[in-house]
C-alpha positions as CSV (number, residue, x, y, z in Angstrom):
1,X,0.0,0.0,0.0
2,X,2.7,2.7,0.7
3,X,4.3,1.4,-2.7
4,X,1.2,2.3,-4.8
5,X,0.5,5.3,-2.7
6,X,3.9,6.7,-3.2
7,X,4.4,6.1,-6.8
8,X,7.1,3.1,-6.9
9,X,10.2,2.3,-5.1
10,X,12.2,5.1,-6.1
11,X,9.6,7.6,-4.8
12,X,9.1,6.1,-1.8
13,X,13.2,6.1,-1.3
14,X,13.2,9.7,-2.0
15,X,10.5,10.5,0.8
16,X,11.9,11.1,4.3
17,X,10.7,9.6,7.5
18,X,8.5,12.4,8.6
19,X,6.4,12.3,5.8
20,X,6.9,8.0,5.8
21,X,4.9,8.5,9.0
22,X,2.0,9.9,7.7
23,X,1.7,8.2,4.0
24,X,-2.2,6.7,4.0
25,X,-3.6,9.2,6.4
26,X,-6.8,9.8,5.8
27,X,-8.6,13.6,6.5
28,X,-11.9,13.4,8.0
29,X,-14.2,16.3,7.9
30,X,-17.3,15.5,10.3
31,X,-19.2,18.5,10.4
32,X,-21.2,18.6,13.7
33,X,-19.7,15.5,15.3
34,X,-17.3,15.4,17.9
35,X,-13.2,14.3,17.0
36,X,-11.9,13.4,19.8
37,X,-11.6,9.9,18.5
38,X,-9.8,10.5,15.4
39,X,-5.9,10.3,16.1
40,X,-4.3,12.8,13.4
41,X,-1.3,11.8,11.7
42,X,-1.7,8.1,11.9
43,X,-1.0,6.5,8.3
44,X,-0.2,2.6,7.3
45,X,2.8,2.5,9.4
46,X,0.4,3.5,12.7
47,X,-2.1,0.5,12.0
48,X,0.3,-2.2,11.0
49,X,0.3,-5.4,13.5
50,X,3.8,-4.7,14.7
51,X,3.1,-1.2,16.2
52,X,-0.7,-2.2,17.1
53,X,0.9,-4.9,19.4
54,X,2.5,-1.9,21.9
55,X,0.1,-0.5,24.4
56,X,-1.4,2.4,23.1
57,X,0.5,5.4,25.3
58,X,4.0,4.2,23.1
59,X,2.2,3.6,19.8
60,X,2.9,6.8,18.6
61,X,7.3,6.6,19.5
62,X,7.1,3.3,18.1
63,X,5.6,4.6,14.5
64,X,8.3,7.0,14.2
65,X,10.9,4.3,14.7
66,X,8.9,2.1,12.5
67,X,8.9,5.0,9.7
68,X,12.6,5.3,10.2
69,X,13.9,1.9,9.4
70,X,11.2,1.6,6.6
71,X,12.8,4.6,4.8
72,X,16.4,3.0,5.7
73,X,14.9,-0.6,4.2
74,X,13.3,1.6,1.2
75,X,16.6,3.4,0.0
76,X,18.6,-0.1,0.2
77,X,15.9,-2.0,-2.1
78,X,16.2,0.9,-4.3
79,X,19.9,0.0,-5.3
80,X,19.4,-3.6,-4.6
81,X,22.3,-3.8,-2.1
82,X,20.9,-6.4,-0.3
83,X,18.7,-8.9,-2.5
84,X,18.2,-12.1,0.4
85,X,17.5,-9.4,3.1
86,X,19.6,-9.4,5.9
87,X,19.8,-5.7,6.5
88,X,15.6,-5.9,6.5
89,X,16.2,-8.5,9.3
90,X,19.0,-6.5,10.9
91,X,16.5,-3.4,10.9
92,X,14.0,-5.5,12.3
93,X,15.7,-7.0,14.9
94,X,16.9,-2.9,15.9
95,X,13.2,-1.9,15.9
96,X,12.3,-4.5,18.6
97,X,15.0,-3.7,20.9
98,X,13.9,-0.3,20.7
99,X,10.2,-1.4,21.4
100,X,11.8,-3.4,24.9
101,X,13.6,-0.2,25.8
102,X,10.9,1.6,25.7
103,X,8.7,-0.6,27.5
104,X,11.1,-1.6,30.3
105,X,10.3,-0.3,34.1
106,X,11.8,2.7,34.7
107,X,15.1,2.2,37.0
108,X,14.0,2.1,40.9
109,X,15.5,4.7,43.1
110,X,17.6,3.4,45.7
111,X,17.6,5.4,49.1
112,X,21.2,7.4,49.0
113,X,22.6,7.7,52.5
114,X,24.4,10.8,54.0
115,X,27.2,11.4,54.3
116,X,29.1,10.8,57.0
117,X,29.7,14.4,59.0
118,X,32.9,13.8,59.7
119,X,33.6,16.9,56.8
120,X,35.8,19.7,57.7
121,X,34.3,22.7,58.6
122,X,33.7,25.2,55.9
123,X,35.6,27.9,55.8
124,X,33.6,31.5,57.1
125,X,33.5,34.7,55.7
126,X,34.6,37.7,57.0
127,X,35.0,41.7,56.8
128,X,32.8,44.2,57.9
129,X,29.8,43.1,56.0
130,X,29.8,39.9,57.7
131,X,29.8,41.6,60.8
132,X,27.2,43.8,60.6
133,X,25.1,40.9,60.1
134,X,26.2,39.1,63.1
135,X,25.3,42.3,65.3
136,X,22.3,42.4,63.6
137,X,21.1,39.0,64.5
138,X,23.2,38.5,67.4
139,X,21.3,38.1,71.0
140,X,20.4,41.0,73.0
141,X,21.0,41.8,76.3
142,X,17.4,41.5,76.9
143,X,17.2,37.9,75.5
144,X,20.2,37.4,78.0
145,X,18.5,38.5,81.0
146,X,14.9,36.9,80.0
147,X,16.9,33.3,79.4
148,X,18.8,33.1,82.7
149,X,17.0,32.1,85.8
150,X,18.2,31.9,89.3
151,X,18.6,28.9,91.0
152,X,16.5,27.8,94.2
153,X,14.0,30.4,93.6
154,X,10.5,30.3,92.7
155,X,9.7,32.1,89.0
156,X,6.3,34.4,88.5
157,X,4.3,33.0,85.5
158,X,4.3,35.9,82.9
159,X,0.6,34.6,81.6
160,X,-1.9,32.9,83.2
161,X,-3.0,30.5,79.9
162,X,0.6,29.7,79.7
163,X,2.2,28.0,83.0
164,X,5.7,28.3,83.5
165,X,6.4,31.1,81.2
166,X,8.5,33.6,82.8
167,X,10.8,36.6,81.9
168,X,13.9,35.4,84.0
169,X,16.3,38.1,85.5
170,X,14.3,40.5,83.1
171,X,14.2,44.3,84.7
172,X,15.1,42.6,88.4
173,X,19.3,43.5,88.0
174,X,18.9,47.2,87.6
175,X,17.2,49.2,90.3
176,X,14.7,51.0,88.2
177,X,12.9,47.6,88.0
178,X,12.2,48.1,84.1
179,X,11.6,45.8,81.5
180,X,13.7,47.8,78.6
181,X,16.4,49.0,81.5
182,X,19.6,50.4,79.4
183,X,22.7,47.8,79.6
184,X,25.7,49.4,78.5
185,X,27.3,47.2,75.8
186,X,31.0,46.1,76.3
187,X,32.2,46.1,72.8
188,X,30.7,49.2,71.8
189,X,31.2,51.2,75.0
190,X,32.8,54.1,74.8
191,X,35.6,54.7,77.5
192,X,35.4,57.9,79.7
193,X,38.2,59.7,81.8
194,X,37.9,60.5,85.4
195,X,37.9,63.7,84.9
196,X,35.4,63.5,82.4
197,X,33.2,61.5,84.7
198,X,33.3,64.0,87.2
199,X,32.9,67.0,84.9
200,X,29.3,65.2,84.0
201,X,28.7,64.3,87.4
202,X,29.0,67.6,88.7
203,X,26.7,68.6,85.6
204,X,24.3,66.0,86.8
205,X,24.0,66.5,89.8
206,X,26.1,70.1,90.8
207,X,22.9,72.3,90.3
208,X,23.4,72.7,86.5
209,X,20.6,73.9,84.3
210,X,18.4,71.2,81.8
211,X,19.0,73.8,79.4
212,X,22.5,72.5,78.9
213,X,24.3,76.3,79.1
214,X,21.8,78.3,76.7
215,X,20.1,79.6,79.7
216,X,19.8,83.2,80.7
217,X,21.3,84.9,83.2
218,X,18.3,84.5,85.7
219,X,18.2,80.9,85.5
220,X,18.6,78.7,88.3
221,X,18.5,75.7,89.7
222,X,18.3,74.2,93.3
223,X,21.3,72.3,94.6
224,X,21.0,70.0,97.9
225,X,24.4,70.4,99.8
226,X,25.4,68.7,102.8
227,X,26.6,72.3,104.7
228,X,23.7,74.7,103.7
229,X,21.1,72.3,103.1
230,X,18.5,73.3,99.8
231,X,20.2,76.4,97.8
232,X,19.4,78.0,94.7
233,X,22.5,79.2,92.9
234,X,22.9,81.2,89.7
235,X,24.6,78.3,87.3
236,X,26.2,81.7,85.1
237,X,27.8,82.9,87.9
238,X,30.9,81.4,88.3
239,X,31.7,82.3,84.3
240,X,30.6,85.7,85.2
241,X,33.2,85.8,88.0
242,X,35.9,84.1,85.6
243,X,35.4,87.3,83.1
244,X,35.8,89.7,85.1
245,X,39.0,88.1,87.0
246,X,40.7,88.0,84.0
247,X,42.7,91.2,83.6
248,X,45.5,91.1,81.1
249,X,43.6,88.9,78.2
250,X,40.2,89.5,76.9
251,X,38.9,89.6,73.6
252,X,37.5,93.2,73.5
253,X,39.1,95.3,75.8
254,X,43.0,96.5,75.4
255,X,45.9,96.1,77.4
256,X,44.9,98.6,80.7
257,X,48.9,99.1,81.9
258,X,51.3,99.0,79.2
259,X,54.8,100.4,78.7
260,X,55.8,103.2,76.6
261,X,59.1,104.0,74.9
């Protein structure tokens, strides 16, 4: 049939595989009926016994093989190269090894074990980058304080739904008694002089104005001292006082007592 459809031997050698595949196909034009039954592109080589004996979800892999060797078996009778037909036989024998690959069980998977961890350790990145991060996620002071617990002591629940719950050390180390009390941080603290501590402490707590030095002459502030008791001092007087002793330098005013020639 694909002889007298093609026109001869030597048409049917000149015709490649694709259009092997299809030779005999027959166009159907149902008007107003359903085709979801007609397979397209299904010619002689589709219906012969030897693909019609695969299951039908690998007839249409096997047809192109099938339409592959039959153009190969074409071309060789063409220049009758082989007139008792052992490279027919040989092509046969190719196309049903091809049919059992195909329908051979796919290869089970066998359950790969891990590796043992006995790898060394990777090496870590580092540079500022890499440290920013691990600021950035490290644990906070809080968490520290919330995670420790003292030991022979009995905790207070936090919630009453969830027993046991507690916020360890949390706000009980400072004496403000806070939740968010301020911890200084070690690695970023910045170190402070004596004389510096004292200069602040004497801000602090020496009578100095909240305004931090912008305040006006009449401002004051009251002072608790251990000789006089509660006093209200004038924080601008002592730089008043340091103005006027200064006699021989001042910014304004010339020298009062100088030589002449």
């Amino acid at each position: 049939m694909m002889l007298g459809l093609a026109g001869g031997l030597s048409a049917l050698s000149k015709i490649p595989a694709c259009n092997m595949l299809v030779l005999g196909a027959q166009r159907k034009t149902l008007a107003g009926f359903s085709s979801a039954a007609i397979l397209p592109h299904t010619g002689f080589i589709f219906y012969s016994d030897l693909v019609q004996s695969t299951p039908p979800d690998v007839r249409r892999k096997v047809a192109r093989v099938v339409a592959a060797k039959c153009t190969l078996a074409a071309r060789v009778d063409s220049f009758h190269e082989s007139p008792e037909g052992d490279v027919g036989q040989d092509l046969r024998d190719q196309v049903q090894k091809k049919i059992d690959k195909i329908l051979e069980p796919p290869p089970v998977k066998s359950a790969k074990p891990l590796p043992r961890p006995d790898d060394a350790p990777r090496k870590k990145r580092g540079g500022r980058r890499v440290r920013k991060m691990k600021d950035r996620y490290a644990i906070t002071e809080i968490r520290k304080q919330a995670n420790r617990m003292t030991f022979g002591s009995i905790q207070e629940d936090a919630y009453q739904d969830d027993l046991g719950f507690s916020t360890g050390q949390l706000g009980k180390g400072g004496a403000s008694g806070s939740v968010r009390a301020p911890t200084a941080d070690k690695k970023t603290q910045v170190s402070i002089s004596k004389r510096l501590q004292r200069q602040i402490h004497t801000a602090v707590f020496g009578g100095k104005s909240s305004v931090k030095g912008a305040a006006s002459g009449t401002a004051s502030s009251v002072a608790f001292t251990p000789l006089q008791g509660l006093e209200i001092v004038n924080p601008m007087a002592a730089e008043k006082r340091t103005q006027e002793g200064n006699k021989y330098f001042s910014n304004t005013a010339s020298f009062r007592s100088a030589k002449t020639s």
